[in-house]
N, C-alpha and C positions, 0 to 999 in steps of 0.2 A: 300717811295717816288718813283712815274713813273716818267720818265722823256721822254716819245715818242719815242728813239731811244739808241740803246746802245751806240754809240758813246758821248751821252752828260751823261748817269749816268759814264761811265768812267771817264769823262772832270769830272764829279763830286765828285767820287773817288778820283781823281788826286788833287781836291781842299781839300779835308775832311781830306786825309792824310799829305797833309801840314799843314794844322791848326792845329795837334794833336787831333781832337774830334772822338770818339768812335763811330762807325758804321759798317755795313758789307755790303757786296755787293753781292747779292745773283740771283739764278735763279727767275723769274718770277713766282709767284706759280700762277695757274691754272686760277683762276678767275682773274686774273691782265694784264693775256697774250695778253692779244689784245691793251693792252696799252702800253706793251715795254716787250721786252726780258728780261733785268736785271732790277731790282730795287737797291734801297738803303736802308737799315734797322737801324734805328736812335732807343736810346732809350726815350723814354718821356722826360727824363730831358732837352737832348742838340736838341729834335727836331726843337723847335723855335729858336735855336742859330743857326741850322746847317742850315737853311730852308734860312734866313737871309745873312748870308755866300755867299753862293750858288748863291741867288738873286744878291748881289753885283759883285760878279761874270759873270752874263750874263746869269748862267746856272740854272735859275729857276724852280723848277719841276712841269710838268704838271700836277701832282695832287698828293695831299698826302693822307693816309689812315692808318684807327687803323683796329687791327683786335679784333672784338668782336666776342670772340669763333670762328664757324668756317667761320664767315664772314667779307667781309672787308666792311668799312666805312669810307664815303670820309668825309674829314674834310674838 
């Protein structure tokens, strides 16, 4: 998940680690950069729960993506 700006995947962070759900918060790998600095790394199962979360929250992510092999794919 981008979220535009590292201040809101933090603010995101900061929500995901309250809820107890499983994710990491990672550098922006190469191809993603122009969309934010950090992202957030959900595994399939809790993505639509985390994604949800998030939205109730305020802090919705500008866009999410799978990586198929060495490419990302916007969902």
């Amino acid at each position: 998940m981008t979220f535009g700006s590292a201040h809101r995947a933090l603010k995101a962070e900061e929500i995901l680690k309250e809820a107890g759900l499983k994710f990491r918060l990672l550098p922006a790998p190469k191809a993603l950069e122009p969309f934010c600095d950090l992202v957030v790394r959900v595994e399939g199962e809790v993505l639509h729960g985390a994604a949800e979360l998030l939205e109730k929250h305020g802090v919705k992510p500008r866009s999410i993506y799978r990586k198929e092999g060495e490419e990302y794919v916007e969902l």
